[in-house]
C-alpha positions in Angstrom: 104.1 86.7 170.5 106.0 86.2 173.7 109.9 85.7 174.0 109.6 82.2 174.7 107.5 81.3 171.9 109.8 83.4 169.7 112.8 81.5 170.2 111.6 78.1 170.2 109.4 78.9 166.6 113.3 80.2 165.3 114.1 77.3 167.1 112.0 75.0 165.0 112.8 76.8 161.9 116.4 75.7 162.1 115.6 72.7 163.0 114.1 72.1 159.5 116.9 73.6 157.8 119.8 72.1 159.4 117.8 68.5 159.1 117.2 68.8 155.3 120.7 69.4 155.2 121.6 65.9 156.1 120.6 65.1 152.1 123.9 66.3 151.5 126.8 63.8 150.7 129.8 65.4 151.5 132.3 64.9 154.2 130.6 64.8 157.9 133.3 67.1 159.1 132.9 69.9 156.9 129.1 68.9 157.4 128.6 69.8 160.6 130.9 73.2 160.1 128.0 74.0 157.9 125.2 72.5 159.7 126.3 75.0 163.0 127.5 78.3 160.6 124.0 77.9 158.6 122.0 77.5 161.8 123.3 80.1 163.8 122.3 82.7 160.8 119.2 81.1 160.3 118.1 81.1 164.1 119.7 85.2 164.1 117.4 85.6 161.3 114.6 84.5 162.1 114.7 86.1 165.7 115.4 89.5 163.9 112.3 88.7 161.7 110.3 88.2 164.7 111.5 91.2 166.3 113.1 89.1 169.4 114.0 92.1 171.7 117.6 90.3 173.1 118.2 90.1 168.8 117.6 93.8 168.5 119.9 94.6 171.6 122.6 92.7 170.3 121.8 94.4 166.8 121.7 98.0 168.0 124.9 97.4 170.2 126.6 95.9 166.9 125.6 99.2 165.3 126.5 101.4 167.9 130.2 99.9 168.2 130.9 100.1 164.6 129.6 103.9 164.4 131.6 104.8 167.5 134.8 102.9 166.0 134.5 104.7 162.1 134.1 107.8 163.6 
């Protein structure tokens, strides 16, 4: 599958999730804090899933960092 098309089916995928999460009744404020946190890992999660190659960048320069910093 191409980049494009990765993205935009992780794309999709939050979608759904953070739209079935309007069923919730609790305060719109801490609503939306939820609606962008769970998104945000659900769109990073899916893109890993896929194997997105800007994901696994970001991943393997995560994993570099903290290797470098504990030694």
């Amino acid at each position: 599958i191409e980049t494009g098309a990765k993205k935009l089916i992780a794309g999709v995928g939050m979608f759904f999730v953070v739209y079935s999460m309007n069923r919730l009744h609790i305060n719109s404020l801490i609503l939306v804090f939820l609606e962008v946190i769970v998104g945000a890992v659900v769109y990073g999660l899916l893109l890993l899933f896929l194997r997105d190659e800007w994901i696994y960048e970001m991943f393997k320069s995560v994993i570099g960092k903290m290797r470098k910093y504990n030694g």
